[in-house]
N, C-alpha and C positions, 0 to 999 in steps of 0.2 A: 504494500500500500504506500508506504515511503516515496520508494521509486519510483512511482508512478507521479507523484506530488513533484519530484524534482523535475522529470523530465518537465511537466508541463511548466513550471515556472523557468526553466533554461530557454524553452520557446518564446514564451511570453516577452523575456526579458533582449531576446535575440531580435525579435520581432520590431519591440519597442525600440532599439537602437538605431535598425534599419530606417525607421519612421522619425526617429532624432536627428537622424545624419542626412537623411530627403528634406526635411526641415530645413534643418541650418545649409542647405546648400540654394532650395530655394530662397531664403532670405537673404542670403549673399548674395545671387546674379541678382535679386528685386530690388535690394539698395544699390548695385553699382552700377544698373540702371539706368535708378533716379539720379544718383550723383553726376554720372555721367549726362544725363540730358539737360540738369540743373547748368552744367560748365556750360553747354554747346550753348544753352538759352544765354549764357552770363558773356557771352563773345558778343561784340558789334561788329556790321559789317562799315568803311570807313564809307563806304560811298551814302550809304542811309543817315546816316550820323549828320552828313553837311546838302541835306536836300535844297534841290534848287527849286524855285520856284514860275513856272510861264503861265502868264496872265494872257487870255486871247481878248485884246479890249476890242476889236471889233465883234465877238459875241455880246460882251459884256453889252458895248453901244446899242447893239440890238435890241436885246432885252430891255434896257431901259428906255427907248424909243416903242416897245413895242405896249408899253406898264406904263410911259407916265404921257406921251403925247399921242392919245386917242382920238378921234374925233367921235364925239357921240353923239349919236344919230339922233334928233328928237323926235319925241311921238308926235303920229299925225292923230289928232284924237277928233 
C-alpha cells in the first residue's frame, strides 16, 4: 500500500515540474516580448520628429469663397 502512495506522489510531483518549467518559460518569451516592443515603440523615427508642413491656399481660397461670398437667392413669395 506504501508503494503505491509513493509512486503516485513521484508522478504528481514530476508532472507539476513539467507545468512549473512550461510556466516560467512562457513568462519569459511574454515579458521579452513586451520589453522588446516597449524599446521599438520608445525609438523615433528623425524624419517624423521635424514634420513639414504644405498648406494648398488655393483650396483653402476656395472654401472660403465658397462659405462666406454666397449670393443668396431671395424668395419670390
Amino acid at each position: 500500500m506504501s508503494t503505491k502512495t509513493f509512486q503516485q506522489i513521484d508522478k504528481f510531483y514530476f508532472i507539476l515540474g513539467i507545468t512549473i518549467i512550461f510556466l516560467a518559460l512562457l513568462l519569459y518569451f511574454t515579458f521579452s516580448a513586451i520589453i522588446g516592443s516597449l524599446a521599438t515603440a520608445k525609438q523615433t523615427d528623425e524624419e517624423l520628429s521635424r514634420p513639414e508642413i504644405f498648406i494648398k491656399t488655393d483650396d483653402i481660397n476656395k472654401a472660403y469663397e465658397e462659405a462666406f461670398k454666397k449670393n443668396n437667392m431671395p424668395l419670390d413669395l
